[in-house]
VOGUDREN-411452 format. One line per field, with one value per residue (C-alpha): x, y, z. Coordinates in steps of 0.05 Angstrom, whole numbers, plus 5000, padded with zeros to 4 digits. Example, Ala and Ser with C-alpha at 12.3 -4.5 7.8 and 13.67 -1.06 7.14 Angstrom:
BEGIN
xx <- (5246/5273) $
yy <- (4910/4979) $
zz <- (5156/5143) $
END
This chain:
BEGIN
xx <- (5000/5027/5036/5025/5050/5102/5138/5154/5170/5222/5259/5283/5262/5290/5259/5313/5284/5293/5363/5373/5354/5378/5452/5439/5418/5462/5478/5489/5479/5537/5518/5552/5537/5543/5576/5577/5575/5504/5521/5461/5464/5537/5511/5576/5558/5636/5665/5589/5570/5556/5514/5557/5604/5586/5640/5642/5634/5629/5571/5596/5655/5645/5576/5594/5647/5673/5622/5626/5582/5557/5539/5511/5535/5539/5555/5549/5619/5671/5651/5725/5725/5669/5690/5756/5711/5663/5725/5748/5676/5692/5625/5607/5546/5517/5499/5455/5475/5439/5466/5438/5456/5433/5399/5326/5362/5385/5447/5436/5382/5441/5477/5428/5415/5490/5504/5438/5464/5526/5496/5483/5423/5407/5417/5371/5363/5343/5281/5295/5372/5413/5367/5310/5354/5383/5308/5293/5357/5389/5473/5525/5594/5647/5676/5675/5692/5747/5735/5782/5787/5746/5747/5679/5663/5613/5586/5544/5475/5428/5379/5335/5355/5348/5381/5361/5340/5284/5259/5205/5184/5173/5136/5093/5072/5089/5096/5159/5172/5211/5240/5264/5228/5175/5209/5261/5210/5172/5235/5204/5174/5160/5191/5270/5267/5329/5351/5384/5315/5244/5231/5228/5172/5111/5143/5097/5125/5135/5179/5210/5206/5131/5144/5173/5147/5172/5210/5243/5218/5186/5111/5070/5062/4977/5004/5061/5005/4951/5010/5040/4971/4946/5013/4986/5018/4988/5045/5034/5059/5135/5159/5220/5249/5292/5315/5378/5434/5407/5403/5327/5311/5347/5307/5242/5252/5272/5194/5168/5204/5177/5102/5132/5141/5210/5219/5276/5327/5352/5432/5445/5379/5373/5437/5455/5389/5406/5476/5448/5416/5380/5337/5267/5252/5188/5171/5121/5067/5036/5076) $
yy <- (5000/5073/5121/5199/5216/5258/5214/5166/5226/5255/5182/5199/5269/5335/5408/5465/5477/5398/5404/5466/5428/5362/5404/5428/5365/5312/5270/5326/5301/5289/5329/5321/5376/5328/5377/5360/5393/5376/5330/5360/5436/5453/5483/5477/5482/5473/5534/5551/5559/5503/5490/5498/5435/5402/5364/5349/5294/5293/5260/5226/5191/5176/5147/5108/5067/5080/5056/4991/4978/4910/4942/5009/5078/5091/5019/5017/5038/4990/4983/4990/5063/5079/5066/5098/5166/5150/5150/5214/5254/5235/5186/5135/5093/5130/5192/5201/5228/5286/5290/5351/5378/5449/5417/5380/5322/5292/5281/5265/5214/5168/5195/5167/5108/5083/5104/5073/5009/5013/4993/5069/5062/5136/5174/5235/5282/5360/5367/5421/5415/5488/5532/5509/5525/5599/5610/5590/5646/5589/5603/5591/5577/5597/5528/5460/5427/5382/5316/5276/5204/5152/5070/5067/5004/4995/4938/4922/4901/4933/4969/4929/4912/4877/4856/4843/4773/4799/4865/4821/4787/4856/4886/4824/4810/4875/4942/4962/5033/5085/5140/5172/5230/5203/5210/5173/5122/5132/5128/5154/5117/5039/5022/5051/5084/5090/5031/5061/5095/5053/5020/4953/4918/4919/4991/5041/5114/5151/5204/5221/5294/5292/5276/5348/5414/5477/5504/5432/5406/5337/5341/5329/5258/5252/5283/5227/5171/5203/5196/5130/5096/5121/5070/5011/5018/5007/4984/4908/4891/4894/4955/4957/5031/5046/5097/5110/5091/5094/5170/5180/5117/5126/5197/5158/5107/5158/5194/5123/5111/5186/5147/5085/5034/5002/4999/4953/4997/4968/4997/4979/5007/5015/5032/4957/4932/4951/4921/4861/4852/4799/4838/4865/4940/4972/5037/5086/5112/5045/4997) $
zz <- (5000/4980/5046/5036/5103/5127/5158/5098/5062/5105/5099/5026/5025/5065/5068/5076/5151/5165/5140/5188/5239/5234/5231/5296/5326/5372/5301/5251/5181/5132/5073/5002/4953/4881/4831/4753/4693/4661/4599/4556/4583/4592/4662/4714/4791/4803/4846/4868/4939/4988/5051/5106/5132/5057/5019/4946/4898/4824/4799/4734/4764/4837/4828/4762/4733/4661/4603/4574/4519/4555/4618/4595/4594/4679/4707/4786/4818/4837/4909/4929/4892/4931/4992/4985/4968/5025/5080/5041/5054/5127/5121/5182/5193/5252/5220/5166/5102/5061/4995/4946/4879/4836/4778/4811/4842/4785/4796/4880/4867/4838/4895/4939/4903/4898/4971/4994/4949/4975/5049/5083/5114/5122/5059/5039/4984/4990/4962/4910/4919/4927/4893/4948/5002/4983/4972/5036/5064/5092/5099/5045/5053/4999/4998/5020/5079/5082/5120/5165/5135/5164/5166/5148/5109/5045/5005/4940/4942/4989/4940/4896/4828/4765/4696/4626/4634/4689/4652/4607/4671/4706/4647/4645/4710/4755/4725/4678/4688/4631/4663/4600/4563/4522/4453/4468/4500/4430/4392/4327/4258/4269/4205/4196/4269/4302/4333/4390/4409/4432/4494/4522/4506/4563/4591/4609/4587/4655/4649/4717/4703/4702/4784/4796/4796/4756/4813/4823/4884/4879/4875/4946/4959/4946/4878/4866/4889/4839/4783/4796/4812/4733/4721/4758/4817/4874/4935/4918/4854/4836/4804/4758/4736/4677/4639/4584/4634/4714/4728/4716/4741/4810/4813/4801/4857/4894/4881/4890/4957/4981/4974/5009/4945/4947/4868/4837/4787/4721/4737/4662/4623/4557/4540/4563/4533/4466/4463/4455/4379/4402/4460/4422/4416/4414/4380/4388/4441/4467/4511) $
END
């Protein structure tokens, strides 16, 4: 059953003031502002302000290992990698982490998603990332905080996930999610479309952009239950998310897990799927 309470919410999901005050708390928060430069827009939040006592990561190597055409574009990081970065944040298992970015989570859902897979228990995302909190007048700092190392100790496999070989399965008899924008989930003409756009077969187009409002913040929960329920789900039936390479997809379990459904995440997603010649592909609007 899907939960609109506040409580499930603030699990996955921070406010600027719940930040605020979980910094001034007994267990202050480890916060990681996830810097990139935006693959499709150029836009560079390197050098830009932070929230106080933030370190940094960089959200195309830290949370990925190199592409390889049979494992996709943004294969999970080698756990090892990871947990050499996660001692150099200064991270430890009895605090919880809020991670946060400047461009509507993107980039910290995958955070999230690889620390959460990684074994964190506690990992959260700012709802509406940096922009939310300067317009909130919450404190900057002009730089990051460096970290003493820690001994903290990671491993794969705590997040739900599936291959390939299971995506037919979940399209059949559970609900196949696309994260993607819906022309790439269209993929243009049936006949001499590109082959390196469709969907997988049984998907239902649900574009993880449709789950945040024009500001950036993540819609309220009774609007996230209304959208995902006009999918088919409904908190009982399994739920597989992809999208082109596992950054959508983590942002859409990450709205899912705000309502309180624990969806699996396709790390490889189509850009795995379509390595393989053999794997169908389905072109235009219907699934």
């Amino acid at each position: 059953m899907m939960k609109i309470d506040d409580e499930t919410r603030r699990k996955v999901l921070v406010t600027p003031e719940q930040l605020e005050a979980m910094m001034s708390g007994e267990a202050p928060p480890h916060i990681i502002a996830v810097q990139s430069v935006n693959p499709y827009t150029g836009a560079d939040s390197h050098g830009d302000p932070v929230i106080p006592g933030a370190v940094e990561a960089e959200a195309y190597t830290d949370f990925q290992a190199p592409a390889r055409a049979d494992l996709g574009n943004r294969p999970l990081p080698d756990i090892t990698d990871l947990q050499e970065a996660a001692r150099r944040w200064g991270l430890s298992a009895d605090r919880p982490v809020v991670v946060y970015d400047g461009d509507r989570s993107m980039t910290a859902a995958r955070a999230w998603w690889v620390l959460r897979w990684a074994g964190l228990a506690d990992v959260r995302v700012l709802d509406g990332g940096l922009p939310a909190w300067v317009s909130a007048g919450k404190p900057l700092a002009e730089a990051p905080a460096v970290k003493g190392e820690t001994n903290i100790v990671l491993s794969p496999g705590h997040m739900p996930e599936f291959g390939a070989e299971e995506a037919l399965k979940i399209a059949r008899d559970g609900v196949l999610l696309d994260a993607r924008i819906r022309p790439n989930y269209i993929g243009g003409p049936e006949t001499g479309g590109d082959p390196e756009r469709g969907h997988i077969p049984g998907a239902l187009s649900a574009p993880t952009l449709d789950t945040l409002t024009d500001p950036g913040h993540f819609a309220d929960s009774a609007t996230l239950r209304e959208l995902f329920s006009g999918l088919g789900v409904d908190g009982q039936r399994q739920v597989g998310v992809y999208c082109g390479a596992g950054m959508s997809a983590a942002h859409e379990v990450l709205a899912l897990a705000a309502i309180g459904v624990e969806a699996a995440m396709y790390p490889g997603s189509w850009s795995q799927w379509i390595y393989d010649p053999s794997r169908p592909v389905r072109r235009g609007s219907r699934p």
